[in-house]
C-alpha positions as CSV (number, residue, x, y, z in Angstrom):
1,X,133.9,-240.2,35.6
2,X,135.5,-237.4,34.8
3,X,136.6,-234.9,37.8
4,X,137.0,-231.1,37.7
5,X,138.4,-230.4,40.8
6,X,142.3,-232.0,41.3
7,X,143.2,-233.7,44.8
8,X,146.4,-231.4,46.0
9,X,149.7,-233.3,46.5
10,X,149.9,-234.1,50.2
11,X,153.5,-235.6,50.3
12,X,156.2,-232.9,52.1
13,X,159.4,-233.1,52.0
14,X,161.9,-231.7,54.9
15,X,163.7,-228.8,53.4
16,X,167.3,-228.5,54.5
17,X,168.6,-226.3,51.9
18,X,168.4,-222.6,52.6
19,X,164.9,-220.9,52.1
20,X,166.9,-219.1,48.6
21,X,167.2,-222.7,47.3
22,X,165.3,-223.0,43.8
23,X,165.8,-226.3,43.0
24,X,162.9,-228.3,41.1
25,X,162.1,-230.6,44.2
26,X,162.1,-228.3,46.7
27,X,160.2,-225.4,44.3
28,X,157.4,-228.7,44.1
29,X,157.4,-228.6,47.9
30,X,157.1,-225.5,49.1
31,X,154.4,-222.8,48.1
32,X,154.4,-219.9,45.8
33,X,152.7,-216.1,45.7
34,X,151.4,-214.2,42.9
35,X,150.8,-210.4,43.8
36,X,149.6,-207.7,41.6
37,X,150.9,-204.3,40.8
38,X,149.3,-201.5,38.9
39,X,150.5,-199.0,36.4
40,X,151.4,-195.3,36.9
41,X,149.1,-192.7,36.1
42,X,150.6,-190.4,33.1
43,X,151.3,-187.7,35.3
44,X,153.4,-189.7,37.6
45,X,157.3,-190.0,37.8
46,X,159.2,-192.6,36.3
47,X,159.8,-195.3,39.4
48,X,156.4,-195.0,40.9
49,X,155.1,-197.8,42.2
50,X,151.4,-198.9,42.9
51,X,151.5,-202.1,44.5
52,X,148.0,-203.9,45.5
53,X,147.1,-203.8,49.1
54,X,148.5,-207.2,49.8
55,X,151.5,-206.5,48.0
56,X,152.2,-203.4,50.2
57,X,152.0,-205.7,53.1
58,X,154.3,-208.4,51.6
59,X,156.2,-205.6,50.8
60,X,156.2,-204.3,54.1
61,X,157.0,-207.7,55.9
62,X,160.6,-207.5,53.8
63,X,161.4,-204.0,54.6
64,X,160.5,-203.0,51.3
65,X,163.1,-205.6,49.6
66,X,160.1,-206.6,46.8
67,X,159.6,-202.7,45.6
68,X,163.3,-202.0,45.9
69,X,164.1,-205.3,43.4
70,X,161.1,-204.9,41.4
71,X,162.3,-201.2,40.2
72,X,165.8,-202.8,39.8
73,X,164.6,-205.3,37.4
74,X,163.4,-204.0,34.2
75,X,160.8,-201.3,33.2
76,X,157.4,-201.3,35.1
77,X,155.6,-203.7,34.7
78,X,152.9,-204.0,32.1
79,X,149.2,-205.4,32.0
80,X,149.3,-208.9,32.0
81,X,152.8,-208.9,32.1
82,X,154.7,-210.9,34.9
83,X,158.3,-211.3,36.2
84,X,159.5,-213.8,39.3
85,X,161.5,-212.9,42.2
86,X,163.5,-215.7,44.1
87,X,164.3,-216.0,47.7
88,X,162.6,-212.9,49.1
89,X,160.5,-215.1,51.9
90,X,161.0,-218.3,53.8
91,X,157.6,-219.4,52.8
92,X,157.0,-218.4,49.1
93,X,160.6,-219.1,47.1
94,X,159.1,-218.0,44.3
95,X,157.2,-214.7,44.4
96,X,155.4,-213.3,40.8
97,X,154.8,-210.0,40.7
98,X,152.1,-209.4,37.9
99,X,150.4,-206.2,36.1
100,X,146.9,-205.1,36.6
101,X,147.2,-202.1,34.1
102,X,145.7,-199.1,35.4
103,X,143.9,-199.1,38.5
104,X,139.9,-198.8,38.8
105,X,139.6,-198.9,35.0
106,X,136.4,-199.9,35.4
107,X,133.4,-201.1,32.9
108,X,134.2,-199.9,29.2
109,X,131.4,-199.9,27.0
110,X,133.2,-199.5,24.1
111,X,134.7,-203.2,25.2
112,X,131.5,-204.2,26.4
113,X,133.4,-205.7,29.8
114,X,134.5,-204.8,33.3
115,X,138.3,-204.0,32.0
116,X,139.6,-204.1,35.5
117,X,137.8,-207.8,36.0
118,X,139.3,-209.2,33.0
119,X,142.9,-207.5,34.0
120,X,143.1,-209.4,36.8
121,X,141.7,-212.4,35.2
122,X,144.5,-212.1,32.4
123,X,147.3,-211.4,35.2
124,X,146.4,-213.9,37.8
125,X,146.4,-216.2,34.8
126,X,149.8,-215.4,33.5
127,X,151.5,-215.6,37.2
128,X,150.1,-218.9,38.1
129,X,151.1,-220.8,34.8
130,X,154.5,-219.3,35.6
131,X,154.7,-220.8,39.1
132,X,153.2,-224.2,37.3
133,X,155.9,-224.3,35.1
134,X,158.5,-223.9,37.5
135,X,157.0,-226.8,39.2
136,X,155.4,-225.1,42.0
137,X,152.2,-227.0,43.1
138,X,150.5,-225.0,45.6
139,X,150.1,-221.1,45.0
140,X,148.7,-217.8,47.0
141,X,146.8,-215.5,45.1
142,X,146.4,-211.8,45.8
143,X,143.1,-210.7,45.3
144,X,144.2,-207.9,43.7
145,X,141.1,-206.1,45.1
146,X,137.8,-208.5,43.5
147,X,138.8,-212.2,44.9
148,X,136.1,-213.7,42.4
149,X,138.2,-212.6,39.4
150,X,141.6,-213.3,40.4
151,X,140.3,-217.2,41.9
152,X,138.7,-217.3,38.0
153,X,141.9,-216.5,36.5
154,X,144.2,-218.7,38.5
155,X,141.6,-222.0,38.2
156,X,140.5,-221.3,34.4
157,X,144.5,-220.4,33.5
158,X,145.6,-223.3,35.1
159,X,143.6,-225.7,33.7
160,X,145.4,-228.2,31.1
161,X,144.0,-231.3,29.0
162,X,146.3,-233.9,29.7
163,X,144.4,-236.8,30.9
164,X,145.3,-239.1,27.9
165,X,149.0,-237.9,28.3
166,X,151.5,-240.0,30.3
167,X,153.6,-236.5,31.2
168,X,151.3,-234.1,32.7
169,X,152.0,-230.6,34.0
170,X,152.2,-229.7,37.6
171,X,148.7,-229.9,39.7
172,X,148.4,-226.9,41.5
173,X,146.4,-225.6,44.1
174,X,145.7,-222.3,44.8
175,X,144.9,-220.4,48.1
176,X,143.4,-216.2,48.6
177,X,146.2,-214.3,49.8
178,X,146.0,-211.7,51.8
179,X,142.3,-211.0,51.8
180,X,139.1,-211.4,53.5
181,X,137.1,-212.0,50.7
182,X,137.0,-215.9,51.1
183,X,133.2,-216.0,49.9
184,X,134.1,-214.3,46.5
185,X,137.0,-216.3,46.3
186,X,135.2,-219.5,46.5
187,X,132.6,-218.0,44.1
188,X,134.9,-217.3,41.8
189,X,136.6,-220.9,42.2
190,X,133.1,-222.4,41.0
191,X,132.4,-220.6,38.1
192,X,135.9,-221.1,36.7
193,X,135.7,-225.0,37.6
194,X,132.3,-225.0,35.9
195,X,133.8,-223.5,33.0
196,X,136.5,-226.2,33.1
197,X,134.2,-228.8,33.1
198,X,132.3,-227.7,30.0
199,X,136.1,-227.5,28.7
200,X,136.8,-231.1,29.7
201,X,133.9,-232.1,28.1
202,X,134.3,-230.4,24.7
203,X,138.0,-231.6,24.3
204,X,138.1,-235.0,25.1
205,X,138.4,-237.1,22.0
206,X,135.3,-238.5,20.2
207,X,135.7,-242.0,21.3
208,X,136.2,-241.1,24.9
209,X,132.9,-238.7,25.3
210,X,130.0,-240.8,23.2
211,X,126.8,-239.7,23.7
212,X,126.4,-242.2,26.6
213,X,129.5,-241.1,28.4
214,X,128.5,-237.7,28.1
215,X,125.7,-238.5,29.9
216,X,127.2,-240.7,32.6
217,X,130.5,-237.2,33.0
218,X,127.5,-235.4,34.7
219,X,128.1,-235.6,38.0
220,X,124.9,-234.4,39.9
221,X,121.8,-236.2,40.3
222,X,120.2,-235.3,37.4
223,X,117.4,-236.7,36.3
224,X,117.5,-240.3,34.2
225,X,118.4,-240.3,30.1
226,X,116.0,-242.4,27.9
227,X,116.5,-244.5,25.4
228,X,115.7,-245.0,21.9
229,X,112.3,-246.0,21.9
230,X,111.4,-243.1,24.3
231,X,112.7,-241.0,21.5
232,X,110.6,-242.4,18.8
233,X,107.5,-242.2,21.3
234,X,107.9,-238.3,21.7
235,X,108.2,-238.3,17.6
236,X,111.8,-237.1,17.9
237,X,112.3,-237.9,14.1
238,X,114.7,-234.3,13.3
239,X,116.6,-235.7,16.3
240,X,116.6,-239.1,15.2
241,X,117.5,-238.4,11.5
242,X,120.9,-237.0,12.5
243,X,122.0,-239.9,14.7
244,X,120.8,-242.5,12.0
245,X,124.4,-243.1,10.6
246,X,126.2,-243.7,13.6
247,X,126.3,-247.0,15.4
248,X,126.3,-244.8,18.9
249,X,122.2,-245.1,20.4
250,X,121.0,-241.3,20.9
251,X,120.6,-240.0,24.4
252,X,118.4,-237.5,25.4
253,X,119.5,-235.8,28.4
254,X,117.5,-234.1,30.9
255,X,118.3,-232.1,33.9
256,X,116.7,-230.9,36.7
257,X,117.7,-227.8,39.4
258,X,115.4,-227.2,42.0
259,X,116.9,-224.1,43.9
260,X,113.9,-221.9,44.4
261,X,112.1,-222.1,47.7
262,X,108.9,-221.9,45.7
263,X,108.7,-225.0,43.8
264,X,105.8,-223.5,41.6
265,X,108.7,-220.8,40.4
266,X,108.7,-221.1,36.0
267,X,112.3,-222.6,35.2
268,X,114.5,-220.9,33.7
269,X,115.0,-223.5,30.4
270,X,118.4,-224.5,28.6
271,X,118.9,-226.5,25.5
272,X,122.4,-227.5,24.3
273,X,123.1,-229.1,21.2
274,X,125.1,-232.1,21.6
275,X,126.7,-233.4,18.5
276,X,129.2,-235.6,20.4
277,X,131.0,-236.2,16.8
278,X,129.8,-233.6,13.2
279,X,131.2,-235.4,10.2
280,X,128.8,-233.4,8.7
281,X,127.0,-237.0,7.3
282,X,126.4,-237.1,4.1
283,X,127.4,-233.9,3.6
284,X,131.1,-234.5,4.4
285,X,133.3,-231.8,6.4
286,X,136.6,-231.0,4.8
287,X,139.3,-233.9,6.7
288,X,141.5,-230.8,7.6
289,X,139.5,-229.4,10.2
290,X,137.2,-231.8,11.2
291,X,138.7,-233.0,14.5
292,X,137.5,-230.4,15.8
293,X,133.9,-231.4,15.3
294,X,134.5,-233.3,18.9
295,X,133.7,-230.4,20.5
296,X,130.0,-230.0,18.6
297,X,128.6,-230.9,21.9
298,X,129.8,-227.7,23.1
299,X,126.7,-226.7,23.6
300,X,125.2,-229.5,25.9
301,X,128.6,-228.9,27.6
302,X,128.2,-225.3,28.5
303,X,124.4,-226.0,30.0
304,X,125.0,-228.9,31.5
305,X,128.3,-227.4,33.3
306,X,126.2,-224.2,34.0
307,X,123.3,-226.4,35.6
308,X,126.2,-228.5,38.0
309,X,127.4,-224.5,38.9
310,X,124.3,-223.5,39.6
311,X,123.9,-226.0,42.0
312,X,126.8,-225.8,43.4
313,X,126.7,-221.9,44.1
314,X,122.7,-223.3,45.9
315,X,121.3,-220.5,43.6
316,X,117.8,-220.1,44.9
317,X,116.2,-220.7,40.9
318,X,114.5,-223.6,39.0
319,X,116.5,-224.7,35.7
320,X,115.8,-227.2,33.1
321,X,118.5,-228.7,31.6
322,X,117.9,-230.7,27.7
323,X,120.4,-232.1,26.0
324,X,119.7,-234.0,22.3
325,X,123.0,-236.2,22.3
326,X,124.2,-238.0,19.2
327,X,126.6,-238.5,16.5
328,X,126.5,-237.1,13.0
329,X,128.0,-240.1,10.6
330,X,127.8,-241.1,7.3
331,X,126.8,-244.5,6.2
332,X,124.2,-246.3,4.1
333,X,121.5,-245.5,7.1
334,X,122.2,-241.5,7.2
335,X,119.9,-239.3,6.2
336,X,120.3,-238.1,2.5
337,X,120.3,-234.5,1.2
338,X,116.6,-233.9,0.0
339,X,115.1,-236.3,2.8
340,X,112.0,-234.9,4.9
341,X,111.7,-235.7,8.3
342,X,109.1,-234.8,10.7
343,X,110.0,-232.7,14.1
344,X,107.6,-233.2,17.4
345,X,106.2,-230.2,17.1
346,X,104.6,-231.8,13.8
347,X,106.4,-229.7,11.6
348,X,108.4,-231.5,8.8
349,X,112.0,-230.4,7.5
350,X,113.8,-230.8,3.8
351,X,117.1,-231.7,4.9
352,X,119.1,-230.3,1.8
353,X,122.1,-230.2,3.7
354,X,123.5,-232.9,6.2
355,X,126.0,-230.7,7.7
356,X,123.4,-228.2,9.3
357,X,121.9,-231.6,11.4
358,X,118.0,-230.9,10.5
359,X,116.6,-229.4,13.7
360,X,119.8,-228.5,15.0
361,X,120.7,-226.4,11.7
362,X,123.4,-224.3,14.0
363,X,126.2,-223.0,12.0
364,X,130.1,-221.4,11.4
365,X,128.4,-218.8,10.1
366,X,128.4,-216.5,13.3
367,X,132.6,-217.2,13.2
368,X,132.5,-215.4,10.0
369,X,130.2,-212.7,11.6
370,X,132.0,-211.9,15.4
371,X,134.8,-214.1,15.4
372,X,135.9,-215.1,19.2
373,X,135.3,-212.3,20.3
374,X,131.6,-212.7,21.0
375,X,128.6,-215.0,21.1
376,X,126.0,-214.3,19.1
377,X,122.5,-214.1,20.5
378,X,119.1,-214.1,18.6
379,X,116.0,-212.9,21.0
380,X,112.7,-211.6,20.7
381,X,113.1,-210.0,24.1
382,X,114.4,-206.9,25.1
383,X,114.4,-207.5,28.3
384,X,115.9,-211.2,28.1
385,X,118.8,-209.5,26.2
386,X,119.5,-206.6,28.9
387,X,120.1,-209.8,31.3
388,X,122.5,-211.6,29.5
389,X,124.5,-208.4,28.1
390,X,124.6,-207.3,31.5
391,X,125.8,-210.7,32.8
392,X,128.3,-210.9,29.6
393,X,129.7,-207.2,31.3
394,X,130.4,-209.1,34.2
395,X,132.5,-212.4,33.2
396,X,133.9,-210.7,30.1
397,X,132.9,-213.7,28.1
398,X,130.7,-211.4,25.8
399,X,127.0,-211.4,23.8
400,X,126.5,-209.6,20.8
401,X,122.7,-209.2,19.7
402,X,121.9,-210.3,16.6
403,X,119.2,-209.7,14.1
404,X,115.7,-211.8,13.7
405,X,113.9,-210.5,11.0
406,X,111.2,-211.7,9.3
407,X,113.7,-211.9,6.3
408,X,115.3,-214.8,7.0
409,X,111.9,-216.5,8.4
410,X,111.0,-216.2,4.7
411,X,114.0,-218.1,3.4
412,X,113.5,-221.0,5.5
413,X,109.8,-221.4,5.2
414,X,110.5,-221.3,1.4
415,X,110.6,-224.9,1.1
416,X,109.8,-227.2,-2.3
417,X,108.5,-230.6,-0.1
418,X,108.1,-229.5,3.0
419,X,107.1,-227.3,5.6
420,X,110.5,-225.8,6.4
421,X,114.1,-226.3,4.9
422,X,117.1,-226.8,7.1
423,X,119.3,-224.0,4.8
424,X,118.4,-220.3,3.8
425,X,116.9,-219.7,0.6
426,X,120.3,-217.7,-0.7
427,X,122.4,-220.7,1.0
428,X,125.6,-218.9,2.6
429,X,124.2,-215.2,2.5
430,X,123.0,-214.4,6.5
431,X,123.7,-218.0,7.5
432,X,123.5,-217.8,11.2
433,X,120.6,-215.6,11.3
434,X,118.7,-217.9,8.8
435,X,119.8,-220.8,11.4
436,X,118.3,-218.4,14.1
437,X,114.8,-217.8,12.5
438,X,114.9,-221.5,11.7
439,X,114.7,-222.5,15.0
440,X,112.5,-220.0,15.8
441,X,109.7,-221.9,14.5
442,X,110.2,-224.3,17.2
443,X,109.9,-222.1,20.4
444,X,106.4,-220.7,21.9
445,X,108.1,-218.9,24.9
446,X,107.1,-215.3,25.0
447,X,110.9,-214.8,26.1
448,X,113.5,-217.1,24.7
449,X,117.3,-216.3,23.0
450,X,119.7,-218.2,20.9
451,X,123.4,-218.3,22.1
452,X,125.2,-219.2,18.8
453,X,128.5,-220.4,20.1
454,X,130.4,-221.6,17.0
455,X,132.8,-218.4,17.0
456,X,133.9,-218.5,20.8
457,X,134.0,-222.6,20.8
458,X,137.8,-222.7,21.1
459,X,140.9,-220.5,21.9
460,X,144.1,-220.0,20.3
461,X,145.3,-217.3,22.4
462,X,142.6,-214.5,21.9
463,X,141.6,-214.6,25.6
464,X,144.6,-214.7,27.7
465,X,143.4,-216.6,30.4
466,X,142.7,-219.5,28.6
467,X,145.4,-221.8,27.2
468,X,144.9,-223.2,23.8
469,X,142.2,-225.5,23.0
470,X,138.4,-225.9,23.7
471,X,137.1,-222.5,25.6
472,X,134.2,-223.8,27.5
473,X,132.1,-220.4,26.7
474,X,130.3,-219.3,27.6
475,X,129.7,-221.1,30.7
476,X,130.6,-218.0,33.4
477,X,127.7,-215.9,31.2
478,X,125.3,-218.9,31.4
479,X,125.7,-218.9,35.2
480,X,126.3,-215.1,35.8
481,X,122.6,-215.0,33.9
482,X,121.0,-217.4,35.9
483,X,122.3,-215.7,39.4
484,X,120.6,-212.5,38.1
485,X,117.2,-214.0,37.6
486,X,117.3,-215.4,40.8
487,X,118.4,-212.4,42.3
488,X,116.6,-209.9,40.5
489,X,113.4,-211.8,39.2
């Protein structure tokens, strides 16, 4: 079992070396502060300072000894930007001062994002890992004036893959400095922990996260996983068909959230794709990339972690949770191209190619299209879309609406042996909105989106707050979504 929150080091050592000391072992003992500043405005002189309330009152406590050496250090700094300041306090030998950019910046709609949510994300972020790495394990956090984002940026920044590692980076814990905000801090500590977990999930080798273990990671009680033959009673067979190469038994996950008071309440519905391992079958991925293809589960990942967050946070809203879990592998059992398989719905499929996993048919395509920047989202609802763009605002983790026209309904309807085919007519040309009106075919709901994830799956260093590796998104959005709902209706 997998766990997303890390016991804190309880061992302390007797310091006898004067409070200045910054010596590895005594830096792992004792605590550290991250405070924010802001930027000048244009019209202001050279020098000015705009510390955050808390780092006034730090400030104040040293008779202005943090101001005086911050000016004497460099330029001011800039947004995200951080510098560390040694034996100012008894209690925090190490003290990271970190920029906010300009204050109240607000929600920019050019960005699409709160800009002054994901500045303190990014600079929370970037003083924390500097305390880590300096060996530091526990660490007060300025709120920098919204305790939800600065908790998000210290738990999602810190967080590390290192499980199959025998050297492993410092645990820290983190603490609200300075603030009164405790309840958005704690918020803000559970979505960036579900987001974590999702990340956890979607890194982890192949061999250590099969579709069973998947399963078993979950840590809630959620409601049982059936077996094979339960599959093949519910005529499963586009689900089936992908997992027939691989010696790993499907599992067909479903979860259950019961927040709302009114147990009549419609759910709100998730389905993740969870290709615990793509090869790409038959249709072989290129070797270069294809490690990667752990992390095809992202999907299941992100609404399965939402739905544990979600319970966590008690939201008072019903959720389904469905996750399809299985590997994609070539072998003498796989489906071939040109099979034609039969979905539950009754509809049957021409697989033409392996890679696009019949029913799942969900592809790179939308990295071509948006990059990282965005997820893409497919919807036959206005409405549905205001509520996840408006969520997206919140988090930062961002939506992009994409088209679903009757276009690319024609091009996967257009089939020679059966009722649907799992690629577009034109083959690359509009590939993630062909995927989109693919799966369209399969959903009665008078209000449903796609979230086509492939772009945002990983991070290299496009959002700051997020070390390299498996992103987890967009997990916050998912939740932030769901909150609305049950808030708004």
């Amino acid at each position: 079992m997998f766990l997303v929150r890390t016991a804190a080091r309880t061992a302390v050592r007797t310091n006898s070396c004067r409070s200045f000391c910054v010596s590895h072992t005594q830096l792992s003992d004792r605590k550290g502060l991250v405070l924010g500043v802001f930027e000048k405005e244009e019209e202001e002189d050279e020098g000015t300072l705009h510390l955050t309330e808390a780092a006034a009152g730090f400030d104040k406590s040293l008779s202005g000894k943090l101001s005086e050496l911050l000016k004497l250090s460099g330029p001011a700094l800039k947004n995200g930007k951080s510098r560390v300041f040694y034996g100012l306090h008894k209690d925090f030998p190490c003290v990271a001062l970190v920029g906010l950019g300009k204050n109240n910046a607000g929600v920019c709609r050019t960005e699409n994002w709160d800009t002054s949510k994901e500045n303190i994300r990014q600079a929370v972020s970037a003083g924390c890992r500097l305390l880590q790495d300096l060996e530091v394990s526990h660490v007060e956090v300025d709120s920098c004036g919204d305790a939800q984002s600065a908790a998000e940026g210290a738990v999602l920044g810190l967080f590390h893959y290192d499980q199959l590692k025998s050297k492993k980076k410092t645990k820290v814990t983190t603490q609200l400095h300075g603030s009164a905000d405790v309840v958005g801090w704690e918020k803000g500590i559970v979505y960036a922990e579900g987001q974590n977990l999702a990340r956890l999930l979607m890194e982890a080798p192949a061999n250590h996260i099969t579709p069973t273990a998947f399963a078993k990671t979950i840590e809630e009680k959620l409601a049982p996983h059936a077996d094979r033959a339960w599959i093949e009673e519910q005529q499963m067979g586009a689900f089936l068909s992908v997992s027939k190469g691989s010696e790993e038994p499907p599992v067909f996950l479903e979860l259950h959230y019961n927040g709302s008071p009114d147990s009549k309440q419609p759910p709100l519905l998730l389905v993740g794709k969870g290709i615990t391992f793509d090869s790409g079958g038959i249709s072989l991925k290129p070797s270069a990339s294809m490690d990667a293809m752990r992390a095809d589960m992202g999907g299941a990942a992100t609404v399965c972690a939402s739905i544990v967050t979600a319970a966590s946070l008690k939201l008072p809203v019903n959720i389904v949770g469905l996750a399809p879990l299985c590997e994609n592998m070539p072998s003498g059992k796989a489906t071939k191209p040109g099979d034609v398989v039969k979905a539950k719905n009754g509809k049957t499929i021409q697989v033409n190619k392996c890679q696009n996993r019949g029913v799942f048919c969900l592809q790179g395509a939308m990295d071509v299209a948006l990059g990282s920047a965005a997820a893409g989202v497919f919807t036959n609802s206005d409405w549905l879309w205001e509520q996840l763009h408006r969520a997206s605002v919140v988090t930062g983790d961002r939506v992009w609406r994409m088209p679903l026209f009757q276009h690319y309904t024609k091009q996967v309807t257009d089939s020679q042996l059966a009722d649907l085919n799992n690629i577009g007519k034109y083959s690359r040309s509009g590939g993630a909105c062909t995927a989109a009106a693919f799966l369209r075919e399969f959903v009665k709901a008078p209000h449903w989106a796609h979230l086509d994830i492939a772009g945002v799956m990983s991070n290299k260093d496009e959002v700051p707050y997020l070390r390299k590796g498996m992103s987890g998104r967009p997990t916050r959005t998912l939740v932030e979504f769901a909150a609305g709902l049950a808030h708004n209706g």
